[in-house]
Structures are given as C-alpha cells and as structure tokens.
N, CA, C and O atoms as a GROMACS GRO file, in nm:
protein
  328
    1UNK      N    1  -7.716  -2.901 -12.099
    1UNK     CA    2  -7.648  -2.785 -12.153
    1UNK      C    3  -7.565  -2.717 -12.045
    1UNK      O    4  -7.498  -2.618 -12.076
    2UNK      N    5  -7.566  -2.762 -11.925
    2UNK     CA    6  -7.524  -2.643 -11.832
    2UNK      C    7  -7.415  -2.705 -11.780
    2UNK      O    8  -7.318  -2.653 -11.724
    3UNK      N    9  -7.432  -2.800 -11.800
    3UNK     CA   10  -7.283  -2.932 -11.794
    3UNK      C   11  -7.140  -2.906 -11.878
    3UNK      O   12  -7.027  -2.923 -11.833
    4UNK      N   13  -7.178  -2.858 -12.023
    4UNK     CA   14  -7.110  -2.816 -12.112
    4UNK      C   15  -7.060  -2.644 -12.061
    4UNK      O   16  -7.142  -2.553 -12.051
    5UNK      N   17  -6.899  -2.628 -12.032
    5UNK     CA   18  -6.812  -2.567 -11.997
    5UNK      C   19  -6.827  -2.414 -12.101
    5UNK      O   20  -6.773  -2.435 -12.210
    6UNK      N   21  -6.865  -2.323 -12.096
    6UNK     CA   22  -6.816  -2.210 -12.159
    6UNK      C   23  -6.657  -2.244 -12.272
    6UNK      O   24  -6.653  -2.267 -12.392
    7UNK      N   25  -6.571  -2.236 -12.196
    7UNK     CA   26  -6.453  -2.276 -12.262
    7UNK      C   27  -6.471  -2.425 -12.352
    7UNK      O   28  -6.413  -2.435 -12.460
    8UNK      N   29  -6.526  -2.499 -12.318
    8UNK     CA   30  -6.560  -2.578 -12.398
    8UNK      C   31  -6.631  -2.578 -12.518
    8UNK      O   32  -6.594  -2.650 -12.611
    9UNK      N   33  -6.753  -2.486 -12.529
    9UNK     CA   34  -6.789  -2.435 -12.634
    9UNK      C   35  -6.723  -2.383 -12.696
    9UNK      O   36  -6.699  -2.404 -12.815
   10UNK      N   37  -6.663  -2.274 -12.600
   10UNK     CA   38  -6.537  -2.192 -12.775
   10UNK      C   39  -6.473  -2.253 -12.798
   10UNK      O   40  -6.440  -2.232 -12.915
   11UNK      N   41  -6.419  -2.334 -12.755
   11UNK     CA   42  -6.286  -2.393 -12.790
   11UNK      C   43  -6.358  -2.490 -12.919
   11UNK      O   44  -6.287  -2.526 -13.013
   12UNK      N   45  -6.467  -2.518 -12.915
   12UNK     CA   46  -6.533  -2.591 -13.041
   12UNK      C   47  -6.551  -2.507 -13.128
   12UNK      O   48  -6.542  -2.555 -13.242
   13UNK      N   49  -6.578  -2.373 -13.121
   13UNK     CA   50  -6.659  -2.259 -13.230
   13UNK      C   51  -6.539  -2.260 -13.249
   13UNK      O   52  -6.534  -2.306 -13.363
   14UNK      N   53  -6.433  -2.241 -13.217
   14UNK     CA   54  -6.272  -2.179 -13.269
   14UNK      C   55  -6.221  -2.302 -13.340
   14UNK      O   56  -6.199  -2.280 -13.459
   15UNK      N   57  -6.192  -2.444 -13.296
   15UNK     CA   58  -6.140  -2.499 -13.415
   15UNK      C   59  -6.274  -2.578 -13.524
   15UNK      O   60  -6.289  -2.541 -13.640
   16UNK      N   61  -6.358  -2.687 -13.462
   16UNK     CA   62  -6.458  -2.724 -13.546
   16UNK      C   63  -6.544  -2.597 -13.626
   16UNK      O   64  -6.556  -2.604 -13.749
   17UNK      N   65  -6.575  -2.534 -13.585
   17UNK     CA   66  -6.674  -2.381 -13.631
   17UNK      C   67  -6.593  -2.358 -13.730
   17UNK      O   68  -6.632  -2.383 -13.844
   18UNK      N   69  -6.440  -2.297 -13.702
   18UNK     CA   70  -6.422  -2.213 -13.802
   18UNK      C   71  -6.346  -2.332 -13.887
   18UNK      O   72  -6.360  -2.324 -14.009
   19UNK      N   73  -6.293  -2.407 -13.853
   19UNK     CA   74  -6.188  -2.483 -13.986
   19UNK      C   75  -6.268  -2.514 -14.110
   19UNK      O   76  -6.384  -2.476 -14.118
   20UNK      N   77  -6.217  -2.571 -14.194
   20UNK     CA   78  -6.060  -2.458 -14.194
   20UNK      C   79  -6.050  -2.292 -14.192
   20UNK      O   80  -6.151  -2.234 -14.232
   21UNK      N   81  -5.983  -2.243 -14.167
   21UNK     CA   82  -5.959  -2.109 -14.089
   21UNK      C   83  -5.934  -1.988 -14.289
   21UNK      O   84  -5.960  -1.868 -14.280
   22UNK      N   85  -5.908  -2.020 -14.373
   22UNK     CA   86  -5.926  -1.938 -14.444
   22UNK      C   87  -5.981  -2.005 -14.587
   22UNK      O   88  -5.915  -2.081 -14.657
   23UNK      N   89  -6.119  -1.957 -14.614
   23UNK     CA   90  -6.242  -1.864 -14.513
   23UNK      C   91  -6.299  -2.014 -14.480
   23UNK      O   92  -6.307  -2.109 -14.558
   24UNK      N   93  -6.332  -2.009 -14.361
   24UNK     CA   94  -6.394  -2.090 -14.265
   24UNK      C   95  -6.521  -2.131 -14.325
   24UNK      O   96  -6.602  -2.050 -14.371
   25UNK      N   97  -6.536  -2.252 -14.323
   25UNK     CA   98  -6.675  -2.307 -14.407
   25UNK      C   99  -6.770  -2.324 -14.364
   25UNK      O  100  -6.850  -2.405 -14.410
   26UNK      N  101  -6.792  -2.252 -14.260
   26UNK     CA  102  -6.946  -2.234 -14.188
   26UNK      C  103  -6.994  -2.098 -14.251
   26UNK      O  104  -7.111  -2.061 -14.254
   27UNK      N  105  -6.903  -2.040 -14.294
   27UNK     CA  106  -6.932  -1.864 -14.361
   27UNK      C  107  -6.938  -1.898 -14.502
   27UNK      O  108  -7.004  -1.812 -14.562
   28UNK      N  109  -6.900  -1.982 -14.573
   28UNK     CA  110  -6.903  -2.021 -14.723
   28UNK      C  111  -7.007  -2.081 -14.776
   28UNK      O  112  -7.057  -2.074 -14.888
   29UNK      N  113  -7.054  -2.185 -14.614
   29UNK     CA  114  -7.234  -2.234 -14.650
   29UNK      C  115  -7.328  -2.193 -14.652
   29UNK      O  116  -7.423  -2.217 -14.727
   30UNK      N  117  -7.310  -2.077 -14.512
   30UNK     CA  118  -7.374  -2.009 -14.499
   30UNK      C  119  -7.443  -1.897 -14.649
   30UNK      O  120  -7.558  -1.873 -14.685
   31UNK      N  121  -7.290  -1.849 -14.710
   31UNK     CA  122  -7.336  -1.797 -14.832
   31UNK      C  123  -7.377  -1.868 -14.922
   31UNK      O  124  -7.434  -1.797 -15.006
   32UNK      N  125  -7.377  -1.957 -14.946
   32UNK     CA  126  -7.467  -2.095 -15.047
   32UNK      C  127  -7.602  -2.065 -14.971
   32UNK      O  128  -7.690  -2.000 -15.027
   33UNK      N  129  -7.612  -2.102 -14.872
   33UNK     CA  130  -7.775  -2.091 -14.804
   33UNK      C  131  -7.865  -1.934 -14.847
   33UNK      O  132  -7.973  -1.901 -14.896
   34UNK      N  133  -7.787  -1.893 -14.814
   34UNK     CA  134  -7.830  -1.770 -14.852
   34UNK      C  135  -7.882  -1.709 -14.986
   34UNK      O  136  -7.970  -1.631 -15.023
   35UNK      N  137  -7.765  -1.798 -15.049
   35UNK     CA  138  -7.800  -1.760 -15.260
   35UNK      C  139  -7.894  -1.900 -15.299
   35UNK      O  140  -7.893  -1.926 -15.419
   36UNK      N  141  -7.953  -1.966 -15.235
   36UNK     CA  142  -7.981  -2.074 -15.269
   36UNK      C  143  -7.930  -2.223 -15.280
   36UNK      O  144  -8.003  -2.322 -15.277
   37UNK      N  145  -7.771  -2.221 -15.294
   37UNK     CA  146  -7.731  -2.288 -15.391
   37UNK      C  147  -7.680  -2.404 -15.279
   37UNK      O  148  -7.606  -2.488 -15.330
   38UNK      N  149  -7.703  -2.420 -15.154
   38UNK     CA  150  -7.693  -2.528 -15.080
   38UNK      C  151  -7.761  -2.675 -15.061
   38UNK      O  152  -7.829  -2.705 -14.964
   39UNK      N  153  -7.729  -2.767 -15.177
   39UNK     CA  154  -7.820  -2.867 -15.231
   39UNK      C  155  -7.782  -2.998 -15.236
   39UNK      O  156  -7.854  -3.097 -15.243
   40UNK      N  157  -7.623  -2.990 -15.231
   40UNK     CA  158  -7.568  -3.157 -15.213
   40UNK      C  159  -7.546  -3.151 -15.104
   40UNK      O  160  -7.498  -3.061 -15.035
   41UNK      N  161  -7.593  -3.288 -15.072
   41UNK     CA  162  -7.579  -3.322 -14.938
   41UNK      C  163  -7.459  -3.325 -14.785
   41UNK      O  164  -7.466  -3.340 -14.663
   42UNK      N  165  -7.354  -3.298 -14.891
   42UNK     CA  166  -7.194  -3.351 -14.871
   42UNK      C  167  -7.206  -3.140 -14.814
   42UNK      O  168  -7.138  -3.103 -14.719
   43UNK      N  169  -7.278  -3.060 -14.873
   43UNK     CA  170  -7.276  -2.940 -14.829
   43UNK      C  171  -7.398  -2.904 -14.694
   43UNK      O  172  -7.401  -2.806 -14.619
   44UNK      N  173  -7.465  -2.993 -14.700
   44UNK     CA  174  -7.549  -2.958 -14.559
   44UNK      C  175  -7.475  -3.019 -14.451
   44UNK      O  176  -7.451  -2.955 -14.348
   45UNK      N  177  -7.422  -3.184 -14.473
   45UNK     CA  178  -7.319  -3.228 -14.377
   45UNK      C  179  -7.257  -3.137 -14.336
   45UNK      O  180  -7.284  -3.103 -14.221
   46UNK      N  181  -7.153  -3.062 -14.409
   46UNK     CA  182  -7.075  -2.952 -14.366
   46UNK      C  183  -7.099  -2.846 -14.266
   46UNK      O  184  -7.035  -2.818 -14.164
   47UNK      N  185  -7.224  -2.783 -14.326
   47UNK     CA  186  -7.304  -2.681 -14.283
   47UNK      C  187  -7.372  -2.720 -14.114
   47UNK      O  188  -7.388  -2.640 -14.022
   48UNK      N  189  -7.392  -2.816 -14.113
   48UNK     CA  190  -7.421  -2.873 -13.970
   48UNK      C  191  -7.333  -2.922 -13.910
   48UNK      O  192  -7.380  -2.946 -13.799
   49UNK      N  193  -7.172  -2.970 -13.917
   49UNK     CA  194  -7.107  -3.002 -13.855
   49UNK      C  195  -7.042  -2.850 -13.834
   49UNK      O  196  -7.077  -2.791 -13.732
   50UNK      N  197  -6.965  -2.794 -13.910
   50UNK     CA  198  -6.927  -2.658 -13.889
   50UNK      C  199  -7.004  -2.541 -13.834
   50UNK      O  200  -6.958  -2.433 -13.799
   51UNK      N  201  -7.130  -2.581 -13.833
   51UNK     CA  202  -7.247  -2.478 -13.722
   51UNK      C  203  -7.306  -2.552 -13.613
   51UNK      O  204  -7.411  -2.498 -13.580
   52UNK      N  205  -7.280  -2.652 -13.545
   52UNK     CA  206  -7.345  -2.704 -13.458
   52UNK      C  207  -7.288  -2.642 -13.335
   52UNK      O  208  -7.362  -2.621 -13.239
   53UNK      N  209  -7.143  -2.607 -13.330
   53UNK     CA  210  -7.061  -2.518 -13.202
   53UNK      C  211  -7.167  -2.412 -13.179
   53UNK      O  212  -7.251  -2.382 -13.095
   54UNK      N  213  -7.122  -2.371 -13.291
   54UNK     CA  214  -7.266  -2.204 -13.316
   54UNK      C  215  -7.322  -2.197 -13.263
   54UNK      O  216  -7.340  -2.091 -13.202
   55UNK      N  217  -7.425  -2.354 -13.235
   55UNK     CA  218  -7.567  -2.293 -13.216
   55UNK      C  219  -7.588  -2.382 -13.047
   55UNK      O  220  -7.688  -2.390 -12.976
   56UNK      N  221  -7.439  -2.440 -13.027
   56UNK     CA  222  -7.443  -2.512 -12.892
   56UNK      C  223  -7.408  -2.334 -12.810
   56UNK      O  224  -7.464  -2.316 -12.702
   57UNK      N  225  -7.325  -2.226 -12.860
   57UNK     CA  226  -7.282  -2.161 -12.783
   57UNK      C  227  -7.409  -2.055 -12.774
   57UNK      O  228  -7.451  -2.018 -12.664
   58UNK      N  229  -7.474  -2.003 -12.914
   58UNK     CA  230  -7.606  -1.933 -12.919
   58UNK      C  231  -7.673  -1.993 -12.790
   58UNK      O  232  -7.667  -1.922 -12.691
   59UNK      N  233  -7.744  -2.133 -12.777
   59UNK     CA  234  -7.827  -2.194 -12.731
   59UNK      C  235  -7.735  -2.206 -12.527
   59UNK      O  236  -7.803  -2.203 -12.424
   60UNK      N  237  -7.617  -2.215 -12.528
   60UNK     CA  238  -7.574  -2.152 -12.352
   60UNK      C  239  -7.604  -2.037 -12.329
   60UNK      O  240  -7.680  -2.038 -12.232
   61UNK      N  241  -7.586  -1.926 -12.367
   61UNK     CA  242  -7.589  -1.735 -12.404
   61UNK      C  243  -7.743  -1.716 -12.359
   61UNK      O  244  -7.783  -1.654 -12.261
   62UNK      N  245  -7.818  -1.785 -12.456
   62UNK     CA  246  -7.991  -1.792 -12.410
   62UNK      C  247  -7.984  -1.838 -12.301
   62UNK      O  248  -8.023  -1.760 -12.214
   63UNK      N  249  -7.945  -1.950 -12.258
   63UNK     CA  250  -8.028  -1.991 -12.113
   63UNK      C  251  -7.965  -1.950 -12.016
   63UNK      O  252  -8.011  -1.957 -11.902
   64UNK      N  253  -7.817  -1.888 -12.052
   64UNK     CA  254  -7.768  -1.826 -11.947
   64UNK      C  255  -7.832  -1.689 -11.893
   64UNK      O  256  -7.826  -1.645 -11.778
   65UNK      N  257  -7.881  -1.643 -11.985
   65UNK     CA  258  -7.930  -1.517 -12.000
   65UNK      C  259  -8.072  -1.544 -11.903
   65UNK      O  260  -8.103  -1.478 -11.804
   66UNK      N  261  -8.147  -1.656 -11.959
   66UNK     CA  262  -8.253  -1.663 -11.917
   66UNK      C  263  -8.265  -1.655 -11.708
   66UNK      O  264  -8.334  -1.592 -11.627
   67UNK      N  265  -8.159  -1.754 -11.703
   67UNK     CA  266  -8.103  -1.790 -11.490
   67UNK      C  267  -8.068  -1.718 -11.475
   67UNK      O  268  -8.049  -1.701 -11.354
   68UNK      N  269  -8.021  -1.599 -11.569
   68UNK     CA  270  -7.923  -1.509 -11.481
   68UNK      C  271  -8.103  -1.402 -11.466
   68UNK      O  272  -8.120  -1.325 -11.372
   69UNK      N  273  -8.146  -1.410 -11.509
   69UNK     CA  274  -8.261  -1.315 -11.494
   69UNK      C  275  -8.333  -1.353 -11.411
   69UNK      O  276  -8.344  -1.272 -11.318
   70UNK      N  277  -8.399  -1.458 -11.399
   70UNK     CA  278  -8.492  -1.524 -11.337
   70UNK      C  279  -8.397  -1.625 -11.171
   70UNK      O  280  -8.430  -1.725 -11.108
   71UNK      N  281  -8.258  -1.513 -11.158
   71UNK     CA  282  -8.180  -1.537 -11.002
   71UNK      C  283  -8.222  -1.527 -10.906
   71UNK      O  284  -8.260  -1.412 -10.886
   72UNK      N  285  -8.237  -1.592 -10.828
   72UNK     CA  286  -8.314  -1.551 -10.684
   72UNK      C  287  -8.266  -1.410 -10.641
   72UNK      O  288  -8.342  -1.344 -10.571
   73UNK      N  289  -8.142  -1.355 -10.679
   73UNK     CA  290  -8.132  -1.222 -10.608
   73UNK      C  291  -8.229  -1.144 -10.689
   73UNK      O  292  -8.296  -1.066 -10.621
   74UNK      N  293  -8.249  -1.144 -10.789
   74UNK     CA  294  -8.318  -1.056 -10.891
   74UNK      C  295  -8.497  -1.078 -10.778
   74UNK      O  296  -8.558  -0.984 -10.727
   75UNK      N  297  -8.524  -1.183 -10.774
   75UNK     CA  298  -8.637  -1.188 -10.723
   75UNK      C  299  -8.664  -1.144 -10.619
   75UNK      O  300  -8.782  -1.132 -10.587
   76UNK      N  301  -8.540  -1.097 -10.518
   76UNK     CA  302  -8.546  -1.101 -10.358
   76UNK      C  303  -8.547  -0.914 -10.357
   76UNK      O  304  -8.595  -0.845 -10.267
   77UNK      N  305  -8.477  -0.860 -10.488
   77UNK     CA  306  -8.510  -0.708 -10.492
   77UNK      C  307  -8.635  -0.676 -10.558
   77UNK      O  308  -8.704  -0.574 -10.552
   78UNK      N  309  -8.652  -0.800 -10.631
   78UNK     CA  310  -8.842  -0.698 -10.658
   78UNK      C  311  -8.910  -0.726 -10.534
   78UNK      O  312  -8.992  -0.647 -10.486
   79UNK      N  313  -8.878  -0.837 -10.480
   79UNK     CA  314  -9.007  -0.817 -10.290
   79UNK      C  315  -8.967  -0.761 -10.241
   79UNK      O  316  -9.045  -0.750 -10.146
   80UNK      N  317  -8.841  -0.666 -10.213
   80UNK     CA  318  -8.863  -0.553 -10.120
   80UNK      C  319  -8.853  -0.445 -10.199
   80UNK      O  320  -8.792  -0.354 -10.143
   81UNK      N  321  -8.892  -0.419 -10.312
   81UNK     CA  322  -8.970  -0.300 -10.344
   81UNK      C  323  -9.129  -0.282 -10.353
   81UNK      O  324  -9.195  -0.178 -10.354
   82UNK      N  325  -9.168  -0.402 -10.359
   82UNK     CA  326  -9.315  -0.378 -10.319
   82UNK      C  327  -9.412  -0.364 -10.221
   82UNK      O  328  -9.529  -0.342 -10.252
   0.00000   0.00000   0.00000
C-alpha cells in the first residue's frame, strides 16, 4: 500500500470512482445498497469496480494516519517528557 502514490489513488477515485461523472455509479449503487435493491450481479460488479479506488484511498488515509502517529519524532517527545 505505501508503494501506491497518493496522486495515484485520486487520480483513480476521480476517473474509475466517479465515471461516469453524471451521477457517478458508485453513488447510484451505493443507493441500491442502501434500499436493498442491489441483487444482479452485473450491479455488485459495478459497485466493486467503481468503489475499489474508495476504499484503496480510505485504506492509505488509515495507515497513513496510523505512521504518522506512531513517528519516531512523536516517540522521541514523549521520552523527554517523562
């Protein structure tokens, strides 16, 4: 995951994620999922190709979040406060 470029991710959430662009069919499955009504298969395909950017950029955000916390500088100011 850490191999995979920031800009590379969006640049996936922006054209795969959203295309087609009006209304973008990761937001249209999403509302099928939501009402139930997400059941042919040809609509989960969708739903996972048009959300997989999503959840590649969700899933950098977390672990970035996670190193940026757990930084050695972060660690080197809690030992000299104790």
């Amino acid at each position: 995951m850490s191999k995979l470029s920031w800009s590379a991710i969006v640049l996936l959430c922006l054209t795969i994620g959203l295309a087609p662009f009006s209304p973008p069919h990761v937001v249209e499955k999403l509302s099928l999922l939501l009402r139930g009504e997400l059941i042919r298969s040809v609509d989960w395909f969708d739903f996972v190709l048009h959300g997989f950017p999503w959840l590649l950029l969700a899933a950098k955000a977390v672990l970035s979040a996670r190193n940026f916390v757990r930084s050695p500088a972060s660690d080197r100011e809690t030992q000299q406060r104790s």
